[in-house]
matplotlib code that plots the C-alpha trace (Angstrom):
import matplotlib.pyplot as plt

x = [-56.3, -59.0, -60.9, -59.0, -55.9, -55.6, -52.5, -53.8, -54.8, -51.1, -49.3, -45.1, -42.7, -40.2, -41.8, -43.1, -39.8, -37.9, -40.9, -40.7, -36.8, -36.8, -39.6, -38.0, -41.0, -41.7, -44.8, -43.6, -47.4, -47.5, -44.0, -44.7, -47.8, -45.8, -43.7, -46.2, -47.9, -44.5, -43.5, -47.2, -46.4, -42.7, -44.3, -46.9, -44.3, -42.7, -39.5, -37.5, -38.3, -34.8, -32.9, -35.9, -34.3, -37.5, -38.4, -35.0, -35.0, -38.4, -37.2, -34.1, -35.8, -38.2, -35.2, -33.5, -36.9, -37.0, -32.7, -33.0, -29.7, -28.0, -26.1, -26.4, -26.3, -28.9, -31.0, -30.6, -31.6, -34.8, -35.4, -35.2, -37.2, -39.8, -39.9, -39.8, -43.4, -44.8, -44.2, -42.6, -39.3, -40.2, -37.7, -38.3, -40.6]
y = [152.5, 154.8, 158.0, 160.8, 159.1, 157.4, 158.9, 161.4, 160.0, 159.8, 160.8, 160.5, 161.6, 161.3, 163.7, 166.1, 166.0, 167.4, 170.0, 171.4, 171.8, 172.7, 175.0, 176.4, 176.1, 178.1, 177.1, 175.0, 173.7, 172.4, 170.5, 169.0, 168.0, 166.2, 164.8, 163.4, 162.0, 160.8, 158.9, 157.3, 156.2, 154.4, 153.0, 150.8, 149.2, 148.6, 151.0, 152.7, 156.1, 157.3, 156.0, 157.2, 159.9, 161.5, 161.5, 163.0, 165.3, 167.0, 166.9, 168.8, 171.2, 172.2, 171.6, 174.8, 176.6, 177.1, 177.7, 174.9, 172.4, 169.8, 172.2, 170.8, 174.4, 175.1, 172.3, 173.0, 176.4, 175.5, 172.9, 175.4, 178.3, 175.3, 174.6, 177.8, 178.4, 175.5, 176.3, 172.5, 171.0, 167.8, 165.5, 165.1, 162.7]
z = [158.5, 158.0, 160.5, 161.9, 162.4, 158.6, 157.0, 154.0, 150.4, 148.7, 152.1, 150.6, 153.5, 151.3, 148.7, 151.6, 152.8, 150.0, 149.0, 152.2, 152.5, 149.2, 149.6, 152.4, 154.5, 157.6, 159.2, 162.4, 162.9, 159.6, 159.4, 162.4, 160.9, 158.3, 160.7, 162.9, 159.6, 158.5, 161.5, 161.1, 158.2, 158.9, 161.7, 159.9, 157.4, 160.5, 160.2, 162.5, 162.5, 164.1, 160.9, 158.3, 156.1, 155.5, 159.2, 159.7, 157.2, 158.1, 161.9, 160.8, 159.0, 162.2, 164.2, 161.8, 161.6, 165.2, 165.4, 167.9, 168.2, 170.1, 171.9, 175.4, 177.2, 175.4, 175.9, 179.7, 179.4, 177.5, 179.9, 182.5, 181.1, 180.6, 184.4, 184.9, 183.1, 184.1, 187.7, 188.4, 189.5, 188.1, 186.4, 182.4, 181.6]

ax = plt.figure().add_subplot(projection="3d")
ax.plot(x, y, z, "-o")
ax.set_aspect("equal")
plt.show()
């Protein structure tokens, strides 16, 4: 693939992956960056980027970075303070 959506030259996730946990990075925008890029990436040689360790690795990472978990009250109360901003009942899409 090439243009704005071709993967970059070399692009690893699995390298990324363990340079930014072991970096300990802390720039959200940019792991999620990876991570788009990542799950790119798994998706052309037809993966499944729900069992990818990289994928999952990078996700846990921002997941840490931003202290969010699968705590279910706290999923509601994000969920909520999300409607609340949005100004919108709406179901989740």
């Amino acid at each position: 693939m090439s243009g704005p959506d071709a993967l970059p030259p070399g692009f690893d996730r699995h390298a990324d992956a363990l340079a930014i946990v072991g970096g300990g990075a802390c720039n959200p925008s940019g792991i999620a960056l990876t991570l788009v890029a990542a799950c790119r990436q798994v998706r052309e040689a037809g993966g499944d980027v729900r069992t990818d360790p990289a994928v999952r690795l990078i996700g846990t990472q921002l997941a840490f970075l931003l202290n969010a978990n699968s705590d279910t009250d706290d999923y509601g109360a994000l969920v909520a303070a999300c409607r609340a901003r949005a100004g919108t009942t709406s179901p989740i899409r």
